[in-house]
N, C-alpha and C positions, 0 to 999 in steps of 0.2 A: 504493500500500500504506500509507503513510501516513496519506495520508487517510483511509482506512480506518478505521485504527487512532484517529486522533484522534474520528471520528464514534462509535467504538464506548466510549471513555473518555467523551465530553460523554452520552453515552447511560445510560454507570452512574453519571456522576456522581448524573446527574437522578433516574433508578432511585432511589439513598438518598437521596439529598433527600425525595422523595415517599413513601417506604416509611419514614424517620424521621418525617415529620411523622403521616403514618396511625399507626404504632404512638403518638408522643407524643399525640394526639387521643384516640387509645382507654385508655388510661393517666388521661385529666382528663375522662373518661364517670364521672364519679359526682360525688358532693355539689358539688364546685369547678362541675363543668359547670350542674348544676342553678340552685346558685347564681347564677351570672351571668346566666341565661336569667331567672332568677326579678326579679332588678335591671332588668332592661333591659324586662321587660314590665311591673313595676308603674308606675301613674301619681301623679304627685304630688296628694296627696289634702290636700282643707279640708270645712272645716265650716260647712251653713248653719245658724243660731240662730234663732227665734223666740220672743221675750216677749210677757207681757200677753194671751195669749189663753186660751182658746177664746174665737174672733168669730164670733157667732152668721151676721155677715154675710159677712165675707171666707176664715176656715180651709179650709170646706167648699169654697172655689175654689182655695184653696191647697193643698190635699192630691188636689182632679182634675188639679192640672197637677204635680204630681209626682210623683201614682200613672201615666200619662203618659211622663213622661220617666225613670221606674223611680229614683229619688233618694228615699235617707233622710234625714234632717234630725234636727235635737232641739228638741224643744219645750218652754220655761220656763214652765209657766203658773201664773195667779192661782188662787187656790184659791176664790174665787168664782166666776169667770170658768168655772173648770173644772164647780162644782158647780150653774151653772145649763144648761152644755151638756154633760150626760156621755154623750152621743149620739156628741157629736165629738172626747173622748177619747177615746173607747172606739173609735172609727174611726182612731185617731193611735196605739192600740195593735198596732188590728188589721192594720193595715198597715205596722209596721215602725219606727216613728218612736220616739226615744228618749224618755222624758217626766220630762222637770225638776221642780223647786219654786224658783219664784218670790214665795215668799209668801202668804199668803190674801186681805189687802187693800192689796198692794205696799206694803209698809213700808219705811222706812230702819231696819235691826234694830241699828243702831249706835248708834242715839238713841229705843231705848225698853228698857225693861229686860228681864232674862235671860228673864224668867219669859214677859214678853209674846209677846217673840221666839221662845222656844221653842212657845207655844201657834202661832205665826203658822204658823211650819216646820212643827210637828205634823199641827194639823188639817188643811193643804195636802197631805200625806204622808197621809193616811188616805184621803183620796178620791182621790187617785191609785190607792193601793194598792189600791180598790174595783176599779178598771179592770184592773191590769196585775199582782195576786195577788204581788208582791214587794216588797220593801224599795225603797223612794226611795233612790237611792245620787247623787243629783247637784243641787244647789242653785245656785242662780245669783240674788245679790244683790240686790234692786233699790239702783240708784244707782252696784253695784259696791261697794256698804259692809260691811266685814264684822267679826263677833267670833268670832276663831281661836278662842278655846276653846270657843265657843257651838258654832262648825260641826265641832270635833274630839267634843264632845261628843251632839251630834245624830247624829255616825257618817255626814256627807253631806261628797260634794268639791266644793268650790268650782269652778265652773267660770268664768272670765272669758270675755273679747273681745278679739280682737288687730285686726280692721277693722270700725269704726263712722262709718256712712255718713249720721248722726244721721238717719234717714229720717225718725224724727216730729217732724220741724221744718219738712217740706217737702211738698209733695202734689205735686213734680214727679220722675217716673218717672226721665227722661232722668239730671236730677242723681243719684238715688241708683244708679243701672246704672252712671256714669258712677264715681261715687266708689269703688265696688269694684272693677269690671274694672281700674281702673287703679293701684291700690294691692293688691291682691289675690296673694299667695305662698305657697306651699307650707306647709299644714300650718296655715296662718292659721285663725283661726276667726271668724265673720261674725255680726255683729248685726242682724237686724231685727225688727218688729213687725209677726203677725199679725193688729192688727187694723185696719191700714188698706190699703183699695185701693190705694192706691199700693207700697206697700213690697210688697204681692204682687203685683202686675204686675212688680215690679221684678223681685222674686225669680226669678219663671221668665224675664225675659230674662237676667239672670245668671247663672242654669245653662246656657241657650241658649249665650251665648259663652263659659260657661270653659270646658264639655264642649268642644266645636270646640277649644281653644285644649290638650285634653288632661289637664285635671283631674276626678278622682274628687271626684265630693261623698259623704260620711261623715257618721255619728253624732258625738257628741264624744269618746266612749268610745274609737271607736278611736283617734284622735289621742291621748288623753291615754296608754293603755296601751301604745300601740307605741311 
């Protein structure tokens, strides 16, 4: 009879144990639940970069192999570079890819005056805008050199680089795949140049291994917004 009794207490114990935890689970069914579903599914996201282009010769390989592997990117480009291929802007619009100003004839805008500087931003900003019907909201340096008030005044954000794999020093593949995957963090943003073969072969084996490894590639936008 004992025994009994004891099997039929370890029996209610269990009962509340398992009927508290069901009711506390159904109690954290709303936003808290959500929430933590929502953490544990997002992937740590970066950013690929490319300058200096439209490449008459390499973009067009560089936008099959990441139309492909379904990856947006942002593209910094030359406002010449742009205005002799507006075939392959206008394909960098159509497809997703965020589109920069990098200057008309890549300037250091820090060592020529306001007036020049702004004509360089401008004109690069109008033929963009031929493409993509809005406002240029994002500029990127050359050299990294900038004048705050020039860029506050142009109404564009600066966007820099946190991993530079200097690729156009180099035409070997292995080194610059090599220099990102292994320096490469969360939320980083990634420099390279569309117009050498190398730096795009490079680019699609470095989306190759960081997907595997669990990273989202991004526009700049989202990184900088979120």
């Amino acid at each position: 009879m004992r025994k009994t009794k004891k099997i039929l207490c370890l029996c209610g114990a269990l009962y509340t144990v398992v009927l508290f935890q069901s009711l506390r689970m159904k109690d954290l069914q709303g936003p808290e639940i959500i929430e933590v579903e929502k953490m544990l599914e997002e992937k740590p996201k970066i950013a690929l970069t490319f300058d200096d282009g439209p490449s008459e010769k390499y973009t067009s390989q560089l936008l099959d192999g990441l139309k492909e592997r379904n990856v947006k990117v942002s593209f910094f480009v030359i406002g010449k570079m742009a205005e002799a291929n507006m075939k392959l802007l206008q394909r960098e619009k159509d497809e997703g890819h965020l589109i920069g100003n990098h200057t008309y004839n890549h300037v250091d805008i820090s060592k020529i005056s306001d007036e020049a500087a702004i004509s360089e931003i401008q004109k690069t900003n109008e033929i963009i805008e031929k493409v993509t019907k809005k406002h240029v909201e994002y500029l990127r340096a050359p050299f990294g050199s900038w004048k705050k008030k020039l860029v506050e005044k142009m109404n564009v954000f600066p966007v820099s680089w946190s991993v530079d794999p200097l690729d156009w020093t180099t035409e070997n593949t292995d080194e610059i795949v090599n220099k990102v995957v292994t320096t490469v963090k969360e939320n980083d943003i990634i420099l390279l140049h569309d117009c050498y073969k190398s730096s795009v072969d490079a680019a699609l084996r470095i989306i190759d291994i960081l997907q595997k490894e669990g990273y989202e590639f991004v526009t700049v936008d989202k990184l900088i917004v979120e």
